[in-house]
N, C-alpha and C positions, 0 to 999 in steps of 0.2 A: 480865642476870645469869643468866637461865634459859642461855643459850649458855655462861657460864661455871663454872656447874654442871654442864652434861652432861662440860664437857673433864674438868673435876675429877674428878667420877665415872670418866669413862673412868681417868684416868691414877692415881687413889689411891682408888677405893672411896668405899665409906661404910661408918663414919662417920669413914676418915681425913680424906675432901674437906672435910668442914666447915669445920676448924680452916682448911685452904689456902686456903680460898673467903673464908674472915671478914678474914684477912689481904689476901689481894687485893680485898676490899671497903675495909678500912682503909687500904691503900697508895693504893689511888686515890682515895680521897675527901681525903687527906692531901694529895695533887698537887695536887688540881678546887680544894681551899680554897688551896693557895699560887699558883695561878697566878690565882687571882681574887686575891686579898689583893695580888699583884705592878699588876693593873691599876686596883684601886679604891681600893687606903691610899695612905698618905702613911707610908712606913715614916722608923720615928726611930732601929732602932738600925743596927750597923754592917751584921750579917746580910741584914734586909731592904731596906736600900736596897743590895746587893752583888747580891740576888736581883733585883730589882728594874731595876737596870742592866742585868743581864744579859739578863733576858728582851723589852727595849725595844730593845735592840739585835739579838735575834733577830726581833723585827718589823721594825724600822722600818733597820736598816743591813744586816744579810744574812740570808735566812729561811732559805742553807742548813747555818746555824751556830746554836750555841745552842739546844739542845732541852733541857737539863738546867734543866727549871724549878724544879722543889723538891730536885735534888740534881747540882749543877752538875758534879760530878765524872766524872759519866758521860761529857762531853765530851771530858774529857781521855782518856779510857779508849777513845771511840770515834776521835778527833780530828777532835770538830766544835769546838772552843774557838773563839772568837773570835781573830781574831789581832791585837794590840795594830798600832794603825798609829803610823808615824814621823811629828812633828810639823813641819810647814816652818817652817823659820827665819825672820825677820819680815824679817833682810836681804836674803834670798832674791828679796824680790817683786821 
């Protein structure tokens, strides 16, 4: 946080930096708690088990997909999304 203060200061003063710094202390604490909550709940509504999918599959199916922990949308924005695979047919085998 001391490293994240000096930037602030550099880039907005005091006592603009405050308010930037409080904010960047609450956006990331908001992350730290959904990307815990994604590994240790058992989510019940639609949201957290969509979070929840998503961040299991940036572990365990492609790590270089899937960084949008608490706001998935970035993915799309950067184009790491997951990309939906095609299912094989059971006649197929």
């Amino acid at each position: 946080m001391l490293i994240a203060l000096l930037v602030v200061r550099v880039l907005f003063g005091l006592p603009y930096g405050y308010p930037v710094l409080m904010g960047f202390m609450i956006g990331y604490l908001a992350y730290d708690m959904t990307h815990y909550y994604t590994h240790h709940a058992k989510p019940t509504t639609r949201l957290g088990q969509t979070l929840r999918r998503l961040h299991l599959m940036h572990h365990f199916r492609d790590p270089t997909r899937g960084f949008g922990v608490s706001a998935p949308w970035w993915d799309y924005v950067f184009g790491t999304q997951h990309v939906k695979q095609e299912r094989e047919r059971a006649s197929q085998d």
